[in-house]
N, C-alpha and C positions, 0 to 999 in steps of 0.2 A: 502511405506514410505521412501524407499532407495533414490530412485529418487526424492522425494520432498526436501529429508534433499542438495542431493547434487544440484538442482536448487536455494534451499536457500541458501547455499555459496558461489557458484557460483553469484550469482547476489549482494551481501555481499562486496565478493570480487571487483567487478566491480564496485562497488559505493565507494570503498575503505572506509565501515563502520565498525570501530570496535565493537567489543562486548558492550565495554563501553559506544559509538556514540549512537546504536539501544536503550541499556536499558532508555538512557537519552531520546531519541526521542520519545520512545515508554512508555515509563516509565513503564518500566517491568524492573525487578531485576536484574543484571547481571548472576547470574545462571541461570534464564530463560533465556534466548538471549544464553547461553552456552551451554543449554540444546537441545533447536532449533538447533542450530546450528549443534551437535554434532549427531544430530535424538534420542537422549532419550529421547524429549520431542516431541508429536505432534504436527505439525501445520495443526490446527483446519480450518477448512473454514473460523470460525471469528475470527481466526489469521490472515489468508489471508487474508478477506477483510481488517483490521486493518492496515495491509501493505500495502496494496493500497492504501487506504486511506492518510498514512503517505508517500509514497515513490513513489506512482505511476507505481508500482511494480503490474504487471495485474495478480491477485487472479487465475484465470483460465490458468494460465501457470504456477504460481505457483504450485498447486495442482493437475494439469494434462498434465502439459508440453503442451496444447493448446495455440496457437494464440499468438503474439507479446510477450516478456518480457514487455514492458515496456506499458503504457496507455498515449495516448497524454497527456499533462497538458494546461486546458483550463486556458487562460491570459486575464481575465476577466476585470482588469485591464487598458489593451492596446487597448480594444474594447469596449468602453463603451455606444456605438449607441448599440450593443447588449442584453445590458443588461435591464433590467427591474425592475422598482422601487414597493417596494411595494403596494404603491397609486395605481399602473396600475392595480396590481396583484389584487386587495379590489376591483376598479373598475370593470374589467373583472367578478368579483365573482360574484358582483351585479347585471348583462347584466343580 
């Protein structure tokens, strides 16, 4: 847990997120986000993924120091030949 508490500051730090920032973002309490942060509280794997989810923050380096800090962020947006409408997805179900 020593090494999760310190990749979770670590990475904290680097996004320049205060305690106050993550609780708002995450909508967890400010002594949880204190407690994480300090390693009195665990970070659970569905912490982890929770962080990834909000920050892109990759769960599996969180929790094992494995593979990149950070997970692309797909810009779904900027590629919208890409993407797929529901209608296709209903159609396709149909085939």
């Amino acid at each position: 847990q020593k090494e999760i508490k310190q990749r979770f500051r670590k990475i904290l730090d680097e996004m320049d997120k205060s305690i106050k920032d993550v609780s708002l973002d995450m909508k967890y309490t400010e002594s949880k986000v204190k407690g994480l942060r300090s390693g009195n509280q665990f970070i659970t794997p569905e912490i982890a993924i929770e962080f990834e989810n909000m920050y892109f923050i990759n769960a599996s380096w969180l929790i094992f120091g494995r593979g990149d800090k950070f997970i692309p962020k797909l810009n779904i947006q900027s590629e919208p030949q890409n993407r797929i409408s529901n209608e296709e997805i209903l159609k396709k179900l149909e085939e």
